[in-house]
N, C-alpha and C positions, 0 to 999 in steps of 0.2 A: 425594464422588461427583459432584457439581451442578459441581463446576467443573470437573472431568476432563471433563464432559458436554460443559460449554460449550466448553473449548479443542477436543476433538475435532470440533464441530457450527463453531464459528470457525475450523478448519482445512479442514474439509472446502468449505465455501462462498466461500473466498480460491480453492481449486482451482479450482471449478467456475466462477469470475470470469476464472481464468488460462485456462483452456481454453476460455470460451466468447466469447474475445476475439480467439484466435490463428487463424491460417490457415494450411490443412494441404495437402498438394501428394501427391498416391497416384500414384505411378506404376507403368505395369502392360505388361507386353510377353506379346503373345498370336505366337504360332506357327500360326498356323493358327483353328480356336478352341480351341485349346488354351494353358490360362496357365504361362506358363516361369516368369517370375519376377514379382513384385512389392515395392516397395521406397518406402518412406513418407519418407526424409530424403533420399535421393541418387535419382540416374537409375538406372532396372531394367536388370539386367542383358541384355543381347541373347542370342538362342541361334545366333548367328555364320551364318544362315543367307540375312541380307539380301543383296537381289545388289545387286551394285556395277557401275557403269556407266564405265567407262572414258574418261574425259574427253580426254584425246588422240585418241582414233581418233574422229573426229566423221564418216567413210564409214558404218562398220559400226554401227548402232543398233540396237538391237535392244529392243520395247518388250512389255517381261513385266508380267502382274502381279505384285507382290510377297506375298507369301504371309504375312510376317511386319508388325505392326502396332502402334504403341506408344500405348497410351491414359492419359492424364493427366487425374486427376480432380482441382479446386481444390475446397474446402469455405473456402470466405471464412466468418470469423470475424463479431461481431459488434462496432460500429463505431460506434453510437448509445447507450453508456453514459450514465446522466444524473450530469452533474457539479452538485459542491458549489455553493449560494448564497453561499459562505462569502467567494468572493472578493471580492466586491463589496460593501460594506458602506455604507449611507448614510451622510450626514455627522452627524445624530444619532447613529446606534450608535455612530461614530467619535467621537465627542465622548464619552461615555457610557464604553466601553472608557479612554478616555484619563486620566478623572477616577477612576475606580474603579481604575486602575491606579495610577495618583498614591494616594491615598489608602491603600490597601492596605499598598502596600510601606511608608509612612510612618507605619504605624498599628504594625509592630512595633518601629521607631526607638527603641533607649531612653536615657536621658542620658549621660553622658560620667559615668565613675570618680571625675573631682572635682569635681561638680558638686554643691550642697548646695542643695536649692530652698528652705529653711526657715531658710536665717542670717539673714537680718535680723529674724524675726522673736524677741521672747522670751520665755522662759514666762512662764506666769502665777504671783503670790505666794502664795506658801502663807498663810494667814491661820489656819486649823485640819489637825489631823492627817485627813488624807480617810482613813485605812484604818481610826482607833479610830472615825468618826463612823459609816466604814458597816460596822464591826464586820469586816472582812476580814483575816483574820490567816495567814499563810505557818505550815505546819509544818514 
C-alpha cells in the first residue's frame, strides 16, 4: 500500500514540475462584450463580424470603430528551477569517485579456471593419525 502511495505522490509532483514550468497562451474573441469563442492551443475563432477596410480604394476611408476585439492572455511559466550541485564536482570528490570506482569493480575480479594459488606449496607430514588422536570418527 506505502508504495502505490509513493508512485502515486512521485507521479503526481513530476505533473505539477511539468505544468508549473510551461507557458500557456488563452486566446479569447469578444463580440461586443459578449465571449464568442475562446481557445487555449490555437487562435479563437472570429464571429466574421470584423470589418475590413479595403486597401485599394485609399479616396473612400471610412473610420469605424470595430466592435469585435481579440484578447490574449500569456501566463509565463516558471523559469528559476534550482539545478543540481552535481555537476560540478571538486577535484577531491573527483579523485575520491575515481578510486572507489577502481577499487570496487576490482574487488569482485576473481581468478582465472586454471589458476592454483597453493601449488608450490606442500602438505605437511603425517607423523600420527589426527582423527584416532582427537577421537573423530565418520559414520
Amino acid at each position: 500500500m506505502s508504495q502505490l502511495f509513493y508512485k502515486i505522490v512521485t507521479f503526481s509532483m513530476a505533473l505539477v514540475v511539468v505544468f508549473s514550468t510551461m507557458s500557456y497562451t488563452i486566446n479569447s474573441h469578444f463580440c461586443g462584450d459578449t465571449l464568442v469563442s475562446k481557445s487555449y492551443f490555437s487562435e479563437a475563432k472570429t464571429c466574421g463580424m470584423e470589418m475590413k477596410q479595403d486597401i485599394n480604394n485609399k479616396k473612400c476611408s471610412i473610420t469605424k470603430k470595430n466592435c469585435c476585439k481579440d484578447v490574449i492572455k500569456v501566463i509565463e511559466g516558471q523559469d528559476n528551477l534550482k539545478k543540481n550541485s552535481s555537476d560540478s564536482l571538486s577535484l577531491d570528490q573527483q579523485l575520491f569517485l575515481a578510486t572507489f570506482y577502481y577499487s570496487y569493480i576490482n574487488l569482485f575480479e576473481g581468478l582465472h579456471d586454471k589458476v592454483i594459488p597453493f601449488k608450490n606449496y606442500s602438505p605437511p607430514l603425517v607423523v600420527k593419525d589426527i582423527h584416532v588422536l582427537d577421537e573423530v570418527y565418520l559414520i
